[in-house]
C-alpha positions as CSV (number, residue, x, y, z in Angstrom):
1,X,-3.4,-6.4,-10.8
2,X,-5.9,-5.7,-13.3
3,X,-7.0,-9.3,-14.3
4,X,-8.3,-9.3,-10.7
5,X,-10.3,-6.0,-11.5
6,X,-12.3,-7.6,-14.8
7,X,-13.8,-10.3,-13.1
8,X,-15.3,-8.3,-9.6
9,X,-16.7,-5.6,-12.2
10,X,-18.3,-8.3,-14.9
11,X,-19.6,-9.8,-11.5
12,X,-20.8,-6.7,-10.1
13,X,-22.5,-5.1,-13.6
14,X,-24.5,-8.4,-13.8
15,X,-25.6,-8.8,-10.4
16,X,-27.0,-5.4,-10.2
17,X,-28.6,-5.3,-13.4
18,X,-29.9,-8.7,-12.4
19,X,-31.5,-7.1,-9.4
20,X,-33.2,-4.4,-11.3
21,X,-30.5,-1.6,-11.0
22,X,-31.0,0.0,-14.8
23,X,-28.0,-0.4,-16.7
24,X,-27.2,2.8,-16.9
25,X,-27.8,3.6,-13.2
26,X,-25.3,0.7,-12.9
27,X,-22.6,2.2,-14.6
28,X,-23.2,5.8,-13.0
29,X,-22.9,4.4,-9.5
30,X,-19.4,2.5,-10.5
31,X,-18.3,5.9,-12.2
32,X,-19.5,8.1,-9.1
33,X,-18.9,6.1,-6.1
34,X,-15.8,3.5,-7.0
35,X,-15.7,2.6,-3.6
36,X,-15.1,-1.1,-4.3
37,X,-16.6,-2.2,-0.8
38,X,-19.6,-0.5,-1.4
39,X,-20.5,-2.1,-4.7
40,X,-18.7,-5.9,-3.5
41,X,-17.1,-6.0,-0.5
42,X,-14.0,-8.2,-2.2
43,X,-13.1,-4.8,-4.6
44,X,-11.5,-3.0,-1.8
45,X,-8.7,-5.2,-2.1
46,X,-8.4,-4.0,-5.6
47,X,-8.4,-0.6,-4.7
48,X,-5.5,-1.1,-2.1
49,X,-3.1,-2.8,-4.3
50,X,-2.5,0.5,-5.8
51,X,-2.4,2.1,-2.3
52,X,0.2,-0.5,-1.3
53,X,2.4,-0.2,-3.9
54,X,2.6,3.6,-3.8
55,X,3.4,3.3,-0.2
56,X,6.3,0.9,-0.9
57,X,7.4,2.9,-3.6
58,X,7.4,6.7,-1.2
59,X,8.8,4.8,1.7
60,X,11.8,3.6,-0.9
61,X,12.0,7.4,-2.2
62,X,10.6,9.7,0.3
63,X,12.0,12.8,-1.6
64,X,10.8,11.2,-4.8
65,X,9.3,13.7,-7.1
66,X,6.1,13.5,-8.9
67,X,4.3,11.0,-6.5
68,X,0.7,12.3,-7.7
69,X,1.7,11.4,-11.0
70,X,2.9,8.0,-9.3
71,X,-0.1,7.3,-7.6
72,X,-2.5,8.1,-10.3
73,X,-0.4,6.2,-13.1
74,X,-0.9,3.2,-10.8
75,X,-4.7,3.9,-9.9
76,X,-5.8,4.7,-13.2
77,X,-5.5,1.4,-14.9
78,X,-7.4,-0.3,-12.1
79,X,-10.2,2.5,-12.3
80,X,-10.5,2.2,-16.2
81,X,-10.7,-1.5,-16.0
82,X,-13.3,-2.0,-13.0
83,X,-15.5,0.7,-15.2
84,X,-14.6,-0.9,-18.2
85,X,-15.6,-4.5,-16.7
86,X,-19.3,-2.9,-14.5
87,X,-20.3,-1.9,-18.1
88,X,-20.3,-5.1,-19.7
89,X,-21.1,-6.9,-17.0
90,X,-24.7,-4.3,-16.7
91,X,-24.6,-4.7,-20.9
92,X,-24.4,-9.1,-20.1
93,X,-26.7,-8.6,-17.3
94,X,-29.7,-6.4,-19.3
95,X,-29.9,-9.3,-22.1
96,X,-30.5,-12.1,-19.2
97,X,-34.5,-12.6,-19.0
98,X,-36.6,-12.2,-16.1
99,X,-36.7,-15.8,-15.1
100,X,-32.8,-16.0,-15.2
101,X,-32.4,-12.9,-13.5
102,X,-34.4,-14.1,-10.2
103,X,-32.1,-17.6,-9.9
């Protein structure tokens, strides 16, 4: 799951830096907003593959206990990598030059 995450965020860092989105207005939109569709469209699938498996997991167990701790043990990973992966991709996009930036 999260080797999906890395590339959408590396994408995403450089795209927006590469349309003149600061890089650090970058990363604070990915840390405030993480609503993968609203940054690329294709992250909301990465944000339901932990949605998905929790389901799967609750409809197996429904009296299981601790299904916050579940959930966010499966959600967390994804989150720190897309973060992880929107700050280098902002850090790769801020050393491309001007031309390189418009193509």
């Amino acid at each position: 799951m999260l080797f999906g995450v890395v590339p959408f965020g590396l994408t995403t860092g450089v795209a927006m830096v590469a349309s003149g989105t600061a890089p650090h207005a970058t990363v604070a939109m990915s840390l405030l907003v993480f609503a993968g569709a609203s940054m690329l469209a294709a992250t909301q699938l990465l944000a339901d593959n932990s949605y998905a498996l929790c389901i799967a997991r609750f409809t197996e167990h429904p009296r299981m206990s601790g299904k916050l701790w579940y959930y966010l043990g499966a959600a967390a990973p994804v989150w720190l990598a897309w973060q992880l992966a929107v700050l280098a991709g902002a850090l790769a996009g801020s050393g491309l030059t001007t031309e390189r930036r418009r193509t």
